[in-house]
C-alpha positions in Angstrom: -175.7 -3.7 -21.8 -178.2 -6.0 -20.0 -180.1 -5.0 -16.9 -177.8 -6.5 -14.4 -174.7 -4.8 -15.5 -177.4 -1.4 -15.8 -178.4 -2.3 -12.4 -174.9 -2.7 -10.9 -173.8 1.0 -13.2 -176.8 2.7 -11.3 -175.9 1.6 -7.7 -175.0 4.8 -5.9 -175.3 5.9 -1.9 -177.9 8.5 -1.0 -175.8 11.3 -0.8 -174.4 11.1 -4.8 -178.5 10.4 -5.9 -179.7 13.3 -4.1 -177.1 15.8 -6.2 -179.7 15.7 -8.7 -182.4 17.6 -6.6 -181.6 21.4 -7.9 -183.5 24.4 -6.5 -186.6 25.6 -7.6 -187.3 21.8 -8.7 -190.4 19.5 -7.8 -189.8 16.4 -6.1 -192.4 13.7 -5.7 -192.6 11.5 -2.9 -193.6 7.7 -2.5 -196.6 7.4 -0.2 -198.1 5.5 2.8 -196.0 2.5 4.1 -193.7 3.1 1.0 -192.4 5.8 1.9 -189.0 5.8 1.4 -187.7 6.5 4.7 -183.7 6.3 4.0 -183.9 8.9 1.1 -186.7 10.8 2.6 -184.0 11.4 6.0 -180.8 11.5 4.3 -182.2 14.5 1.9 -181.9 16.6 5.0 -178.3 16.8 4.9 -179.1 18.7 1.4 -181.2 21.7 3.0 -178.7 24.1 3.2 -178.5 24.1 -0.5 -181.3 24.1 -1.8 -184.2 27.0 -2.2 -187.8 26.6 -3.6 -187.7 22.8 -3.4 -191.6 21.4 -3.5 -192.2 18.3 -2.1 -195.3 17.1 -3.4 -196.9 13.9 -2.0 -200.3 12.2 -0.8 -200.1 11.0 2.9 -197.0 9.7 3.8 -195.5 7.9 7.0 -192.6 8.9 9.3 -190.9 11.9 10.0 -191.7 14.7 7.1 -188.5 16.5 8.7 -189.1 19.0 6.0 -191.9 21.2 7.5 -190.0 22.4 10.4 -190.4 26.0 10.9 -186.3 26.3 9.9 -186.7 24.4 6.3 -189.0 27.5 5.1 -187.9 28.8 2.4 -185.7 25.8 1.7 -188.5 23.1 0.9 -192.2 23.1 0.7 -195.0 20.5 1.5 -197.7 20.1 -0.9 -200.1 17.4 0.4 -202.3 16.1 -2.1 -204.1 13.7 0.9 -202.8 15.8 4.3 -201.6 13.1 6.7 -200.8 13.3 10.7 -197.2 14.6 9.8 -198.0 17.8 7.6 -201.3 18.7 9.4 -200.0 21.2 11.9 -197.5 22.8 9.2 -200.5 23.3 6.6 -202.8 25.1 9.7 -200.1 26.9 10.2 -199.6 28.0 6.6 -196.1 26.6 6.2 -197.1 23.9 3.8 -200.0 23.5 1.6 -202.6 21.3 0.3 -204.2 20.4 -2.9 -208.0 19.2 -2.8 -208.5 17.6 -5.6 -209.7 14.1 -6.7 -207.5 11.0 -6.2 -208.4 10.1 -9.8 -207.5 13.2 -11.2 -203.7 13.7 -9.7 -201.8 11.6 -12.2 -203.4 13.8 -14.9 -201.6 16.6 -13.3 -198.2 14.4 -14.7 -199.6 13.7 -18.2 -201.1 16.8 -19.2 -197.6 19.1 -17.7 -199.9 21.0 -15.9 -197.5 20.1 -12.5 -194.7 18.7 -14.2 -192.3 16.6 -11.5 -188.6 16.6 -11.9 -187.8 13.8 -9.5 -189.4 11.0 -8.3 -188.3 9.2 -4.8 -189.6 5.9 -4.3 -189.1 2.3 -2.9 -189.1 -0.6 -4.7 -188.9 -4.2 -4.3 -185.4 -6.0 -5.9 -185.7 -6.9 -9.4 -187.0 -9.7 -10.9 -185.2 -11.9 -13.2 -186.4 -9.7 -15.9 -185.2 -6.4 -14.5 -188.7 -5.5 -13.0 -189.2 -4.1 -9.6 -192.5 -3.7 -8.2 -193.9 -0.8 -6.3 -195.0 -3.2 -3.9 -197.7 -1.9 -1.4 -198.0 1.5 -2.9 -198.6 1.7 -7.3 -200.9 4.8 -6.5 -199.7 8.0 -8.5 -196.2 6.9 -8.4 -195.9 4.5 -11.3 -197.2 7.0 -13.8 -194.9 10.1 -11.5 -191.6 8.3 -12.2 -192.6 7.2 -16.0 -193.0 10.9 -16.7 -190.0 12.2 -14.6 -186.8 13.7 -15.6 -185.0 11.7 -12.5 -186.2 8.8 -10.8 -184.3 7.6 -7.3 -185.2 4.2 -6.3 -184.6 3.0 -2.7 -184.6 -0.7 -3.3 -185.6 -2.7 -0.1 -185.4 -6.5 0.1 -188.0 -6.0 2.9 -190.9 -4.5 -0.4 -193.0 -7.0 -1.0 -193.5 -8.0 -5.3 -197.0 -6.7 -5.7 -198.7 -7.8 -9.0 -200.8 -6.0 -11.9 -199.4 -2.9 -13.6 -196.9 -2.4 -10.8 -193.6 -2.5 -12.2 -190.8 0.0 -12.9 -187.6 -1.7 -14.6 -184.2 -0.9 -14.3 -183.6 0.9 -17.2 -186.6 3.5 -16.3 -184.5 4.1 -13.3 -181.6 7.0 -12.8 -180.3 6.4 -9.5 -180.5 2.7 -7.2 -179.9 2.4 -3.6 -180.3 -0.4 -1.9 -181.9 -0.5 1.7 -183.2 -3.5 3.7 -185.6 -2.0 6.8 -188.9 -2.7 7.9 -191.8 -1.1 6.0 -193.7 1.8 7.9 -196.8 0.0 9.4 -199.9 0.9 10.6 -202.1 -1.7 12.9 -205.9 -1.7 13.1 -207.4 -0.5 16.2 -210.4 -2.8 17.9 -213.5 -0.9 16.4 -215.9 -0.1 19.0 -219.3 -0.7 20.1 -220.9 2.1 18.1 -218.5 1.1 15.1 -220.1 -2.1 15.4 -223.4 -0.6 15.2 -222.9 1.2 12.1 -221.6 -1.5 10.7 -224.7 -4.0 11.4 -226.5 -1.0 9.3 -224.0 -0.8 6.5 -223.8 -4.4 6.3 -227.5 -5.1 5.7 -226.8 -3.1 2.5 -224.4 -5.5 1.0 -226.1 -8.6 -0.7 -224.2 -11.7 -2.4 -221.9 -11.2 -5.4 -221.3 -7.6 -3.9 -218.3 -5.6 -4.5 -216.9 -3.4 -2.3 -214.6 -0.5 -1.8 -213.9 -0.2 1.8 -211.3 2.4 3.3 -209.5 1.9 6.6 -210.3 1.9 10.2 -213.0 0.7 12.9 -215.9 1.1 10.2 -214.7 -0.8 7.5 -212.9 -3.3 9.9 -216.6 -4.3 11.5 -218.0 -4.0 8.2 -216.0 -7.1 7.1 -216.4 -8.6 10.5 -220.2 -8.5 9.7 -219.9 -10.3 6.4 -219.4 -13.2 7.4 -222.5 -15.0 6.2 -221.8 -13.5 2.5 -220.9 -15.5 -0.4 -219.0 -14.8 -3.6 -217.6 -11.0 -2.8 -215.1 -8.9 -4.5 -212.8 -6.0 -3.7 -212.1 -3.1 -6.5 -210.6 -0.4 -4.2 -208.1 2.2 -4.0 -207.0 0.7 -0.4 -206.6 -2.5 1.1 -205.7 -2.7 4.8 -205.8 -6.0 7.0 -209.3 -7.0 7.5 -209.4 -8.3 4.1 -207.2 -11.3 4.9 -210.0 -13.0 7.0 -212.7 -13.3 4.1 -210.5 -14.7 1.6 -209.2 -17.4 3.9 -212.7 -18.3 4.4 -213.5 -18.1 0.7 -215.9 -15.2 1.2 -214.0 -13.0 -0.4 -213.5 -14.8 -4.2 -214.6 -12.4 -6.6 -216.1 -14.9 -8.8 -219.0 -12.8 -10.0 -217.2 -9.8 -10.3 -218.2 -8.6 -14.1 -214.2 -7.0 -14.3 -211.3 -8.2 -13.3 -213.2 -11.7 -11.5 -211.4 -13.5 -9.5 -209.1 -10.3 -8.3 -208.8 -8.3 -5.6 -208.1 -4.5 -7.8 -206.6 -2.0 -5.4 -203.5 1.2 -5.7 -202.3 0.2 -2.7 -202.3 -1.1 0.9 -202.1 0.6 4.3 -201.7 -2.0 7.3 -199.0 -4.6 9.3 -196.5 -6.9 7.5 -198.8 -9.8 7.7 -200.5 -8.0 4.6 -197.5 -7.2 3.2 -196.6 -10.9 3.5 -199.9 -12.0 2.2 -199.9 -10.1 -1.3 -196.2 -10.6 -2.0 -196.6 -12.9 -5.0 -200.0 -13.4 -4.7 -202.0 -13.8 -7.9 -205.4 -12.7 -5.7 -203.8 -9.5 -5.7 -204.0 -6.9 -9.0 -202.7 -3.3 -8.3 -203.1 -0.4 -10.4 -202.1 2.9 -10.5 -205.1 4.9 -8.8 -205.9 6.7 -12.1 -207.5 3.2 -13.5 -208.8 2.0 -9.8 -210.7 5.3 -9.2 -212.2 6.2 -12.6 -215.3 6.0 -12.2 -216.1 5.1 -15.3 -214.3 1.5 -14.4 -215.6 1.2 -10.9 -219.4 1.6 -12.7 -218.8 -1.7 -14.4 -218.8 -3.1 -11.2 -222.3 -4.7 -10.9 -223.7 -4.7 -7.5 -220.7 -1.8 -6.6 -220.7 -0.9 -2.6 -218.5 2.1 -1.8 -218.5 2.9 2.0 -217.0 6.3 2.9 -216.6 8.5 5.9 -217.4 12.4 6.9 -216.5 14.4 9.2 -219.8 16.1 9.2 -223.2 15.6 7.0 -225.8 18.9 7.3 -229.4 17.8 7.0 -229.4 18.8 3.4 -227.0 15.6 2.5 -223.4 17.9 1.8 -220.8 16.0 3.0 -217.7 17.4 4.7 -215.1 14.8 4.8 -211.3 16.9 4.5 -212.0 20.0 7.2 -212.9 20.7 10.2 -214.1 24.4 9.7 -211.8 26.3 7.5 -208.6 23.7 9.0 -208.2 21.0 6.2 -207.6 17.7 8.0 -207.5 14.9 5.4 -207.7 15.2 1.9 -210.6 14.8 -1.1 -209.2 11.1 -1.8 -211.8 8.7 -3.5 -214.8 9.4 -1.9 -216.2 11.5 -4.7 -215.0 9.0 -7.1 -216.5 5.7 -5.8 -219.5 7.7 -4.5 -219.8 8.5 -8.3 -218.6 4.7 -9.5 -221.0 3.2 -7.7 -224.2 5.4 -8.1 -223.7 4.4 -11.8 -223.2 0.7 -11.1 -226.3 -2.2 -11.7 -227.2 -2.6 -8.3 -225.1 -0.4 -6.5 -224.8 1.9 -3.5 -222.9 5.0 -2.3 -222.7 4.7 1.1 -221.4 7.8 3.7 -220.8 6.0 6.9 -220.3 8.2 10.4 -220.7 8.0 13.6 -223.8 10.2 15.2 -221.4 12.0 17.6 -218.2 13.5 18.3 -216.0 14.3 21.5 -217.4 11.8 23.6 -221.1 11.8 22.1 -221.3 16.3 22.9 -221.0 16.8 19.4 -223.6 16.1 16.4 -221.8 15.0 13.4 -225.1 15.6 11.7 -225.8 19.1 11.6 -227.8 21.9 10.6 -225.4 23.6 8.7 -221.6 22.5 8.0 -219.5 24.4 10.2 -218.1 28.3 8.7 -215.5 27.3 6.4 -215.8 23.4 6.1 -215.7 21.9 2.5 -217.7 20.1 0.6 -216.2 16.7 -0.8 -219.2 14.9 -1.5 -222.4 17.5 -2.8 -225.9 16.7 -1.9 -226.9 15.2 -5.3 -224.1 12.6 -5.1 -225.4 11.6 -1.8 -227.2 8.3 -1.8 -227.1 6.5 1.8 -225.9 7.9 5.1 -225.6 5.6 7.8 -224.9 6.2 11.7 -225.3 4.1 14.6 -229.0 5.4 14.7 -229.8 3.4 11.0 -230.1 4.7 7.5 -231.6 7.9 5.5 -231.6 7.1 2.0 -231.6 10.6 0.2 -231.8 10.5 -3.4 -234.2 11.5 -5.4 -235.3 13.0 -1.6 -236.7 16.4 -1.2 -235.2 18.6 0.9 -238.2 18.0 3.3 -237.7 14.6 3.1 -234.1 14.4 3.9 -234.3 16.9 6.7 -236.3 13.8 8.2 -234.4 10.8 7.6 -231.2 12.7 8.4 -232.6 13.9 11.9 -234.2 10.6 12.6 -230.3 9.0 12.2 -229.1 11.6 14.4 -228.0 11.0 18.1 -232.0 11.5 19.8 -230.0 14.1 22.3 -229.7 16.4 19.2 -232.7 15.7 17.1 -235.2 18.6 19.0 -232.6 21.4 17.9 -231.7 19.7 14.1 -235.6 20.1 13.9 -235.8 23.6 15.1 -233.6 24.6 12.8 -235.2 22.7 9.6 -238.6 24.5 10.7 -237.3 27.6 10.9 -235.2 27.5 7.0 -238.7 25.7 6.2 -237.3 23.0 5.0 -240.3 20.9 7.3 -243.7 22.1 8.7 -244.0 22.2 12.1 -244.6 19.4 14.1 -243.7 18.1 17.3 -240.2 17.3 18.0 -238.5 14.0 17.1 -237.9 11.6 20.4 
């Protein structure tokens, strides 16, 4: 048989694919603006009949129907990366989360630890080969469906062909439906004035022939507006949201002296508008990978002249780094911070960079702090810690003694907060007295 007539024997509705989910199963879903929205809402109509049902996924878009208060007992979240649409459920202790590194989940497949029994995912139509491609999100889905017992595809002539090691054919595939609907979206915001600042700081550390990892939001959307006076960049990255666009048209963006993959952009996958989705589809600039490659940080060290820019939630004066809680309420997830934190501090040239704002809640909160708050996680730990920036400049830490990074940590705070963050580092004697920062 030959993959057309394999295609056309797979072809089913939603209804018929989703008789395969049986209770007690593990079901993983798509992620981020692939989520497959058709099988994700029809699979309500199965509740009733099923029991035990985990849904494991990283942060996914839309309405995750399945963490209602009435579907316990039926289904249950497990959020590997806890996005806007799980977060209550998991405070509330109907769903749960998973911290672990990004790098590290598709591991979880291979080794049978947390063996998956279904795979739901959106593809792009095939090729004239049979291939379909993942499109804007490879990340642990490509290896979750190739070690599946079912895989149901929901193929949408709306999924961009991303390139790289990106494709499932047909004949990897169980069950095919065939969708055409927008892909879930999510614009940039205009980063703000104090984004800006932090991103004059951040920028100042990036030299030509740089190559960055850069994750989504006002931060890394200045950061690239600030780069525009670079030369000869690259991009190796688990994400890649709209900002990039800009610095490749101008040539900025090139990876020509990239030591791997030159003359790529190397991402998982992509979280932004359709005028990315547009821009990658069939673009040779582009090479995904499923996030197991991406983030090991072996591979991200042979980056020379890596630059990994992350984000917190909070940073104590020591350098620990709380970047998926707030308190004892996870918020986000571990993602890659801890494996391009790790990439880069092992890279020729390169820097790990934690990248916050001073403040929170309209500048009444310090987001550097004595102590993390009771029940906050560490992601990052104090050794891995290399540069923190804020608004307020840089603190480079290692190698720093805890003396020393009380200092440059408080001197980066917001000034309104620096008298009690050196109180407190007098007191735990981590400095000698002296007078009070201003």
């Amino acid at each position: 048989m030959n993959w057309q007539d394999s295609y056309r024997a797979k072809l089913t509705n939603p209804a018929d694919a989703l008789e395969e989910i049986r209770s007690g199963q593990r079901v993983w879903i798509h992620a981020g603006c692939a989520t497959p929205s058709t099988l994700v809402s029809q699979f309500q109509k199965r509740a009733q009949h099923l029991n035990d049902v985990e849904l494991m996924h990283m942060l996914t878009m839309g309405d995750a129907w399945y963490i209602r208060p009435e579907f316990e007992g039926h289904f249950r979240a497990n959020a590997l990366f806890i996005g806007a649409n799980v977060r209550g459920a998991i405070a509330e202790g109907r769903a749960d989360y998973t911290p672990i590194f990004l790098s590290e989940i598709e591991g979880l497949f291979l080794s049978g630890e947390r063996p998956v029994d279904v795979v739901l995912c959106q593809v792009s139509p095939p090729d004239d080969h049979g291939y379909m491609s993942l499109g804007v999100s490879i990340d642990c889905t490509l290896t979750a469906a190739r070690n599946a017992r079912v895989v149901i595809a929901e193929v949408n002539d709306q999924m961009p062909r991303a390139l790289g090691d990106a494709f499932l054919h047909v004949s990897e595939i169980t069950h095919l439906i065939e969708t055409s609907h927008p892909l879930h979206e999510l614009a940039p915001e205009p980063y703000t004035d104090i984004q800006s600042r932090i991103a004059a700081h951040v920028a100042a550390l990036i030299p030509d022939g740089a190559t960055l990892q850069l994750g989504i939001g006002g931060v890394p959307d200045a950061v690239l507006h600030a780069l525009v006076d670079r030369r000869d960049l690259g991009i190796h990255t688990e994400m890649v949201s709209d900002g990039v666009i800009d610095l490749i048209e101008r040539g900025i963006i090139n990876g020509r002296r990239k030591s791997i993959h030159p003359g790529k952009v190397v991402a998982s996958f992509v979280i932004g508008t359709k005028t990315l989705f547009d821009y990658l589809h069939n673009n040779p600039f582009f090479e995904f990978h499923p996030v197991r490659y991406t983030n090991d940080p072996f591979v991200i060290a042979q980056n020379i002249q890596m630059v990994a820019i992350n984000s917190a939630l909070q940073v104590d004066i020591t350098g620990q780094v709380c970047a998926d809680s707030i308190g004892p309420r996870p918020y986000s997830g571990f993602g890659g911070q801890v494996d391009f934190m790790r990439g880069a501090a092992r890279s020729k040239g390169g820097k790990p960079i934690i990248a916050l704002p001073a403040t929170a809640k309209n500048g009444t909160i310090s987001r550097i702090v004595a102590t993390l708050d009771p029940g906050a996680g560490v992601v990052t730990s104090r050794a891995d810690v290399h540069y923190v920036v804020t608004e307020f400049g840089v603190a480079y830490l290692h190698g720093k003694t805890l003396r020393q990074r009380a200092e440059a940590l408080i001197a980066i705070a917001d000034p309104q907060f620096r008298d009690e963050l050196w109180d407190y580092a007098e007191r735990v004697h981590f400095v000698e007295p002296r007078l009070a920062l201003v």
